[in-house]
C-alpha positions as CSV (number, residue, x, y, z in Angstrom):
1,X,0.0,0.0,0.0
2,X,1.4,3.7,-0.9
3,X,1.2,5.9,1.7
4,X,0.3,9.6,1.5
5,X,3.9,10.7,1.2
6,X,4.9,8.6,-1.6
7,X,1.6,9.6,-3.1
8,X,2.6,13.6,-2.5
9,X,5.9,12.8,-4.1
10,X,4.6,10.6,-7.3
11,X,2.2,12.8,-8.0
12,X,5.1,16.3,-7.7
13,X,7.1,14.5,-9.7
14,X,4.5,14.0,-12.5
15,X,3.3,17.4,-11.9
16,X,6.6,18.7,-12.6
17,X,7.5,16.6,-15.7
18,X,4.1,17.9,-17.1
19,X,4.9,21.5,-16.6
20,X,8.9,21.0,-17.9
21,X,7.3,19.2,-21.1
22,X,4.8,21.7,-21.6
23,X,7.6,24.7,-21.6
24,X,9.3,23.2,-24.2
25,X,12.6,21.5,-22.4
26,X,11.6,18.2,-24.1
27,X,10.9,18.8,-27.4
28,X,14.2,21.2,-27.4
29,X,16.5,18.3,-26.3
30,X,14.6,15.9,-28.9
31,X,15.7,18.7,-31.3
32,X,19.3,18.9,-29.9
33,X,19.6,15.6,-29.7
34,X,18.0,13.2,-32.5
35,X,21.4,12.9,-34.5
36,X,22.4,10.9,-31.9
37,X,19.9,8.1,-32.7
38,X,21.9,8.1,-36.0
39,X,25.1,7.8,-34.1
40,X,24.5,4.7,-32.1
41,X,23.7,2.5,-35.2
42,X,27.1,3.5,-36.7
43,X,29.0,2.7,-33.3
44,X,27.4,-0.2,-32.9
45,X,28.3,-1.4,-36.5
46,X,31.8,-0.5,-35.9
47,X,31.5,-2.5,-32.5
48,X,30.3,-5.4,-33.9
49,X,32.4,-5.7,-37.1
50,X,35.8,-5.4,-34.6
51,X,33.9,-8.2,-32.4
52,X,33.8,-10.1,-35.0
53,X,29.7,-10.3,-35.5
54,X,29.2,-8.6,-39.4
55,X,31.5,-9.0,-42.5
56,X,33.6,-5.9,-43.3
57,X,31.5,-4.6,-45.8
58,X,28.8,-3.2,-43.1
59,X,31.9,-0.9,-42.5
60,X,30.8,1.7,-45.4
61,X,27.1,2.5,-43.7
62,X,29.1,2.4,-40.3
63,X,31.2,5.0,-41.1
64,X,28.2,6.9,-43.4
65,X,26.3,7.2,-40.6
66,X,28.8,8.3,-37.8
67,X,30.2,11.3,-40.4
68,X,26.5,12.0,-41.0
69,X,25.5,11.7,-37.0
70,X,28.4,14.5,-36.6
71,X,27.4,17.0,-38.8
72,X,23.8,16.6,-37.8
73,X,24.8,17.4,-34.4
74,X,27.1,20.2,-35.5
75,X,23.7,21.6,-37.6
76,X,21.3,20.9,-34.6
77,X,23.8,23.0,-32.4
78,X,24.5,26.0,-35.1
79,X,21.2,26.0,-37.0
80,X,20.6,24.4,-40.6
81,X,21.5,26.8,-42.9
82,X,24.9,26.3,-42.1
83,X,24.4,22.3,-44.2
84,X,24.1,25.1,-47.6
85,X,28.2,25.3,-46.7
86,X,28.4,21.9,-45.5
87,X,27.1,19.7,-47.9
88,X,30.0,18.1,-49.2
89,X,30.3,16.2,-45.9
90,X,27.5,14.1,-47.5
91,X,30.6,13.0,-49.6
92,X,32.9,12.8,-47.6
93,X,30.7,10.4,-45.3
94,X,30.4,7.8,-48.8
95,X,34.5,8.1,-48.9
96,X,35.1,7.6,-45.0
97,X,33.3,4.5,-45.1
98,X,35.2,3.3,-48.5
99,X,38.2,3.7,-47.0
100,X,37.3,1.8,-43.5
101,X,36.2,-1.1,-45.8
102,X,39.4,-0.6,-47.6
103,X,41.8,-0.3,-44.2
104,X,40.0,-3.4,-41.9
105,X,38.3,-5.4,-44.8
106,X,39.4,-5.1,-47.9
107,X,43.4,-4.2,-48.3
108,X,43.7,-6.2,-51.8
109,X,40.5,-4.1,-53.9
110,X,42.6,-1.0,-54.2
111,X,39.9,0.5,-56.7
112,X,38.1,1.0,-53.1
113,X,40.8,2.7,-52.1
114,X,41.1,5.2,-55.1
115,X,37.3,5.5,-55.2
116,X,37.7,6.9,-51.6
117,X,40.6,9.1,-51.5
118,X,38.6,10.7,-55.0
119,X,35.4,10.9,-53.1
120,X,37.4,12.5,-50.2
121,X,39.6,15.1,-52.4
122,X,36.4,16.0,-54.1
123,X,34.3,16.7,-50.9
124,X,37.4,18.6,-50.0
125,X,37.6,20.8,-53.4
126,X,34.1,21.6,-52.8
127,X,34.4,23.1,-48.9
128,X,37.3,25.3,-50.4
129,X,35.3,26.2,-53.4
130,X,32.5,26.8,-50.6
131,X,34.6,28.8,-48.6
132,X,36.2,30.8,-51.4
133,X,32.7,31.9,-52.7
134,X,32.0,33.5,-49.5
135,X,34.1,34.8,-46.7
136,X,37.0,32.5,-47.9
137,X,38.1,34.9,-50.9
138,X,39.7,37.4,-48.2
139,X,41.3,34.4,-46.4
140,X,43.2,33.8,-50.0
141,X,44.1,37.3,-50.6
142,X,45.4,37.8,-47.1
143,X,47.4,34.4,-48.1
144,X,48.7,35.8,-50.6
145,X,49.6,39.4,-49.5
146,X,51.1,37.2,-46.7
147,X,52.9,35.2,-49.5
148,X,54.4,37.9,-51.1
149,X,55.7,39.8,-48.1
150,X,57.5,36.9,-47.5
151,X,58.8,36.7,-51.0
152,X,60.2,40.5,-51.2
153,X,61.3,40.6,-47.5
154,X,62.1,36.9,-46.7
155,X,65.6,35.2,-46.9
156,X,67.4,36.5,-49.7
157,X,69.6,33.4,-50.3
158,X,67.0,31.6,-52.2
159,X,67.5,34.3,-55.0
């Protein structure tokens, strides 16, 4: 049998859980927090291919998902117009898991490994190209300002 104290505390609890969910604190962490639903499948694929449990190839969704899990968390945390600069990750998520397979499963395809380091330079080429669009242009001027300085004023023995 509950007594009335129990009762008193079940019932602030409840009270309290009702009030915090009907402010909002819930369905701002299930907004925070969803990517990480995408996260734990990819650790757990990575867990059970090193134990053993799933053939090597479950490696490319394994790593897909985890570089996908990070940059939802990174766009949950900094808004989502911040994936318009971003989306090349998408690319680099296909060439992370290519290369696992390649490292853990599959040394002897090197097309896999090719495939991957070309997904990977291109996801690359396209955050620069990103980058140079926008703010990025006056990070490569200032380089090369930078660049030049150095070449009029640097070490004269190279000349």
């Amino acid at each position: 049998m509950i007594n009335k104290y129990s009762a008193g505390i079940l019932l602030l609890i409840v009270g309290v859980i009702i009030l915090l969910g009907k402010a909002g604190l819930f369905s701002l962490l299930g907004m925070m927090f969803w990517p990480i639903l995408v996260l734990i499948p990819g650790i757990l694929i990575h867990v059970l291919y090193f134990g053993r449990v799933l053939p090597a190839i479950t490696l490319v969704p394994a790593g897909m998902l985890v570089v996908y899990a990070v940059l939802f968390i990174f766009c949950s945390f900094l808004g989502w117009d911040s994936l318009r600069y971003l989306w090349p990750l998408f690319i680099f998520g296909v060439a992370v898991g290519l290369f696992e397979y390649h490292l853990f499963g599959s040394p002897k395809q090197r097309y896999i490994k090719t495939i991957a380091i070309g997904l990977g330079a291109a996801s690359l080429i396209c955050l620069l190209l990103i980058a140079t669009w926008g703010w990025g242009i006056y990070v490569v001027a200032l380089l090369c300002v930078l660049a030049g300085l150095y070449l009029m004023y640097g070490s004269r023995r190279r000349w």
